[in-house]
N, C-alpha and C positions, 0 to 999 in steps of 0.2 A: 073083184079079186085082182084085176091087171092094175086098176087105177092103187088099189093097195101097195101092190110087188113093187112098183112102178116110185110110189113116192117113200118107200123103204130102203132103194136103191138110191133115189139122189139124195137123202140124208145119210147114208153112207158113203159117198163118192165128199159130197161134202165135208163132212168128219174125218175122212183123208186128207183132204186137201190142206183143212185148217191145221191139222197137227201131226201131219207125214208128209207133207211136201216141202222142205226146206226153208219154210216162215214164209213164201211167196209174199205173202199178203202184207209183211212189214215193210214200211216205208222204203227201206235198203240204207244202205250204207253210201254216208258222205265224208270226202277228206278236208282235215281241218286245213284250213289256208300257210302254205309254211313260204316265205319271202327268201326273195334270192341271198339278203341278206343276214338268213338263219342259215344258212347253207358255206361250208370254207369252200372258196373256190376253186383251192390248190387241189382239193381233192376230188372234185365235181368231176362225173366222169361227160365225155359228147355228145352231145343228143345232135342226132340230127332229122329234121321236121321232112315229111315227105308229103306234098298237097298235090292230087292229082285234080285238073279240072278239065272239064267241056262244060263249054260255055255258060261262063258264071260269070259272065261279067256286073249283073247286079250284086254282088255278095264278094269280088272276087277280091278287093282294094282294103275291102273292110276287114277279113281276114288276114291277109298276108299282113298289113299293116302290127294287124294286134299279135302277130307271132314274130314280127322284127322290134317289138318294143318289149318281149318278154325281161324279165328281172336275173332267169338265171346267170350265174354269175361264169359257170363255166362253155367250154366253146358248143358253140349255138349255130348253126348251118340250116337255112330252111330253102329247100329245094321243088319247086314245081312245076309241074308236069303240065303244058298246055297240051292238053290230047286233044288236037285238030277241031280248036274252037274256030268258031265261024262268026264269031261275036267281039271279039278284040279282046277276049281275057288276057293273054300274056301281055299284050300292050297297054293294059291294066293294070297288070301287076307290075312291071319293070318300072310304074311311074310313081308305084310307093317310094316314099322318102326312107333308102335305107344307108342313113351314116356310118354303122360299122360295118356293110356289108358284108349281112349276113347272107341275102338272096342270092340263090340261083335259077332261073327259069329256063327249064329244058320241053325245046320243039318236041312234042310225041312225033313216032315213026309208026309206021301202018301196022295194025295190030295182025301175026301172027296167026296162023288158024290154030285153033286150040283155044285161047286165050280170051277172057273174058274182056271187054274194055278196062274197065277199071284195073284190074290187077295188071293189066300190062301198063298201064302208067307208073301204076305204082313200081312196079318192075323197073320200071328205064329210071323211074325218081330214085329208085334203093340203090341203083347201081351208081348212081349220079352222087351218092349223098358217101359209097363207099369209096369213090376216087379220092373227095374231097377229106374225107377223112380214113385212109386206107389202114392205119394201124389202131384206131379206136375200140374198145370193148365198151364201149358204152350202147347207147341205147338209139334206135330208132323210131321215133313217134308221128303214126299214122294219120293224118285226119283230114277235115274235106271242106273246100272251099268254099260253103257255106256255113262255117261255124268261126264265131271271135271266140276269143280268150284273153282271158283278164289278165293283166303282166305277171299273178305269179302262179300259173298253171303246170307251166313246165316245173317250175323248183318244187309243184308241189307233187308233180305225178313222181319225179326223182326220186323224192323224198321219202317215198311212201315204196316204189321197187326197192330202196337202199336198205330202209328200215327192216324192210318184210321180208329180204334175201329175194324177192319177187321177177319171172323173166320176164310176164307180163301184167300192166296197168291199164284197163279199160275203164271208162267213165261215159254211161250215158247223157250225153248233153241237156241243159234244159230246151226246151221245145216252145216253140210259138205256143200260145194259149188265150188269143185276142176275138177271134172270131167265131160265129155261133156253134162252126162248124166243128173248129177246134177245141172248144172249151166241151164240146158235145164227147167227141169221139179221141181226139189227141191225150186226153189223161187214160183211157181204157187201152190204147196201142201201149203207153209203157206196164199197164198193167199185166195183158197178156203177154207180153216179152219174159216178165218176171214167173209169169203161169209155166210160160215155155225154160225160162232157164233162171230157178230161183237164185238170187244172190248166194244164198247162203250155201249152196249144195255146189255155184260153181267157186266160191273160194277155200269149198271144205278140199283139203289133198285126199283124203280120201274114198270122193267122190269122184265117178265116173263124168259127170255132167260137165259141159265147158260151155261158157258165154261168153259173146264182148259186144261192144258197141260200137258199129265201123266209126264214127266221130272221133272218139280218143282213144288209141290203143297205142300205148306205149311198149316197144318190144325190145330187149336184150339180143344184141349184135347175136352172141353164140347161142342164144334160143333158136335165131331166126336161120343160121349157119347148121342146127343139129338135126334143125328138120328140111331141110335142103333148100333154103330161100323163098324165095315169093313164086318160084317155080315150081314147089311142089301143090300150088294153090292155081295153079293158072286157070281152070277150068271154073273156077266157085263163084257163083253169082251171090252167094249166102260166106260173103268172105269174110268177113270178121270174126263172125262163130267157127267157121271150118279152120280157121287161124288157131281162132282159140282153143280146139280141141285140139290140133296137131300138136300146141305148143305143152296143153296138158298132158296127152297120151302119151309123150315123150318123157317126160320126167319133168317138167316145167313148173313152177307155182304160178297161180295166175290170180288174178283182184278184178272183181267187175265191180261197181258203183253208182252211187249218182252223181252229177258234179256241178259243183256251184260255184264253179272259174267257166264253164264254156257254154257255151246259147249257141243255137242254130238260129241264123235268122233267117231261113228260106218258110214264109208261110205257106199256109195251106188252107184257104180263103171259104174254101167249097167243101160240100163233102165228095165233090169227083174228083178232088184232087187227092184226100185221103185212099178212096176207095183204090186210084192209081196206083198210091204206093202200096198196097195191100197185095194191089194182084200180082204186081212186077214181080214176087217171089213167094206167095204162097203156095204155090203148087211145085213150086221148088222144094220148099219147105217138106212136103209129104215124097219125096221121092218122086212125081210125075205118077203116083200111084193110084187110079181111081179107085182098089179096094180100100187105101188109108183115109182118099177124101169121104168115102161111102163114111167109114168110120168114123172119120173127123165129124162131121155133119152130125152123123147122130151124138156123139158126145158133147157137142154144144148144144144138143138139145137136152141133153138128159141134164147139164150140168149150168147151163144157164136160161134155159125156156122153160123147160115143162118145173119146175118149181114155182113160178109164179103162174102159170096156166091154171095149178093144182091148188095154189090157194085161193083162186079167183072163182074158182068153174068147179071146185071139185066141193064135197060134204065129207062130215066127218071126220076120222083119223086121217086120209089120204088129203084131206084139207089141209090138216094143220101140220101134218109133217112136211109137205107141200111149203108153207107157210115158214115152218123151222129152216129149212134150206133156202126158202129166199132171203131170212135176215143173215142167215150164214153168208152169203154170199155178197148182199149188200154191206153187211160190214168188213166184209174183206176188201171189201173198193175202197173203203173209207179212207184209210192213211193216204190211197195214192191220191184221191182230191182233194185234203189236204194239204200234200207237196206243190200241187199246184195251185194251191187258191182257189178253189171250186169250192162250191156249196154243197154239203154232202146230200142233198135230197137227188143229184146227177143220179146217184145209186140205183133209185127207184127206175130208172129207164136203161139200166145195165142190160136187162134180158133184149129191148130193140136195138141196144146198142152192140151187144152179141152175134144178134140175127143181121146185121150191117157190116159186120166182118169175116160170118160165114157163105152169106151174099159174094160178098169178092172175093173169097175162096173157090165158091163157085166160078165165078167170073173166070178167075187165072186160070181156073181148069180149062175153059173153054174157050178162053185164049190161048192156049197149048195145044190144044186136040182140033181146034182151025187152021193151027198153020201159022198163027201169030206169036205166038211163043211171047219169052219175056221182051220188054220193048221199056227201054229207057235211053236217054239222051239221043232219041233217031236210029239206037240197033237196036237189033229185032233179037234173040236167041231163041231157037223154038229146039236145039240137040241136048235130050237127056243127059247124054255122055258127055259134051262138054261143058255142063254146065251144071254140074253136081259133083264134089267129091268123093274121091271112094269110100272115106270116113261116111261120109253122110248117106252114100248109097249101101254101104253094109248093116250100118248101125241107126241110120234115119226112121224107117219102119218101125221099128219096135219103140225107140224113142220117141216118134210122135204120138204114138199110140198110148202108149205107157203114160205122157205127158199130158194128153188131151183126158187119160179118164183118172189123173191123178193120183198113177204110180212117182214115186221117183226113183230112175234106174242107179242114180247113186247110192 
């Protein structure tokens, strides 16, 4: 009777998912390439590019290069942040070839208490990029010094806030996908991303849900002015989405996507290197909650393990429902490997690849509750409070929750 109840449940969680969770499972949304020269430039409003880095100096030349060579045709200012590399990034960057000097590279200053690294770069680079351009309503575009972009990514993210009336533009970048490790596990990380914040439900307005992709986020000067600057974020380790929601729960419209102007090219060779970035903020992700991880835990179980457990090990009706919800499921991966060039039988090892991201779920847990907290680029953060928004810590709980057994609160 439990193995019955049991696999009645994940073909109902399943049938949710596929047709009450905002199409998750569809490839997503890509923008068509629009050149600077579809664009009139008298009327292009300023973007200006904000790169914050510690130590990138392998990636750092490659970047800034491909954001001094963009197409758009109006004023272009890309401003970045050397947050006290220790590798020669800035002396990197200033040796890109930039003829219309558009670069500016600004020394970070010792980060604040309160302030997470990253957004205080980004901080001293928005401030940097509002001198430069002090009477601009145009736009500010976030992104990270390991990602290029193709020359017409700016005209195209423009193009697309202008058309859409839109305050912010996100685009998940394409991702390394060379190595075993990555062709393994790197197509299920965007797949889960979409689990957690389906495309469609964050460009629906009248959806609660908000996403973004730290890589591209294009923002509206008076978006970024109505919800009180990069200050009102200084604490957020999970800053792109707490962006994103500030910017919706305001009145904002916002776009998330995939995009096929920008690549990350920082690989990730291993799967310690994945599982690293897994942990650095999934226990961020749950509030620092161990009743949401308790819960999280079992919802990957109900929702990607025990369905093929049940076709494999079980007889019967609890077989074959068992069995229904793992093709439900494998065919929900399908588009994303796909997008990537993968071979859809990847599908078939979705449930170990499940149990490898609730693994370093675990992990972040218990890198939190030791005292080692979040740890990226050599800081450590191990303070709930400063490292979680108040959006994410009032409304995070029920959202994970709600997200992991395949409500959607929008």
């Amino acid at each position: 009777m439990l193995l019955l109840s049991l696999s009645i449940l994940t073909v109902v969680i399943w049938l949710g998912l596929i047709f009450c969770h905002g199409r998750f499972w569809q490839a997503g949304p890509v923008l068509a390439p629009v050149s600077g020269q579809q664009l009139d430039g008298a009327t292009c409003p300023d973007v200006c590019v904000v790169v914050p880095a510690r130590d990138e100096a392998p990636s750092v030349a490659a970047c800034i290069g491909s954001l001094l060579t963009q197409d758009y045709p109006g004023a272009l200012h890309v401003v970045l942040v050397d947050d006290n590399s220790t590798d020669g990034t800035g002396r990197l960057a200033r040796a890109v070839p930039d003829p219309q000097r558009r670069l500016t590279v600004v020394t970070g200053k010792a980060r604040p208490p309160g302030w997470s690294g990253k957004l205080w770069a980004v901080a001293q680079g928005v401030a940097r990029a509002r001198e430069l351009a002090p009477d601009s309503s145009g736009f500010v575009l976030l992104t990270d010094a390991d990602i290029t972009h193709d020359p017409r990514h700016v005209s195209t993210l423009v193009a697309k806030a202008q058309a859409g009336g839109l305050d912010q533009v996100s685009e998940m970048v394409e991702l390394n996908c060379t190595s075993p490790a990555e062709r393994m596990l790197v197509p299920a990380f965007v797949f889960f991303f979409a689990l957690l914040y389906p495309f469609a439900s964050v460009n629906n307005p009248r959806s609660r849900v908000a996403g973004a992709a730290g890589g591209t986020v294009l923002v509206r000067w008076s978006a970024l002015a109505r919800i009180g600057g990069i200050e009102s974020l200084r604490g957020a380790l999970i800053d792109d989405c707490t962006l994103a929601a500030h910017v919706k729960h305001s009145g904002g419209r916002i776009y998330l996507g995939h995009s096929g102007l920008a690549r990350s090219i920082r690989p990730y060779p291993h799967p310690s290197d994945i599982w690293r970035m897994v942990a650095r903020t999934a226990y961020v992700q749950l509030g620092y909650s161990p009743f949401l991880l308790v819960g999280t835990v079992i919802g990957m179980v109900l929702v990607w393990m025990l369905p093929m457990q049940l076709a494999l090990l079980a007889h019967g009706l609890p077989c074959l429902l068992g069995a229904g919800a793992w093709v439900l499921s494998m065919a929900s991966y399908t588009p994303t490997l796909r997008r990537f060039g993968q071979s859809p039988a990847w599908a078939l090892l979705l449930p170990v690849i499940a149990g490898f991201y609730t693994l370093a779920t675990i992990g972040s847990a218990l890198d939190h509750h030791r005292g080692r907290g979040v740890v990226w680029k050599s800081r450590a953060y191990t303070e709930p409070d400063g490292a979680i928004s108040t959006h994410m810590r009032s409304e995070g709980a029920a959202t994970v929750m709600n997200r992991t057994m395949g409500d959607d609160v929008g």
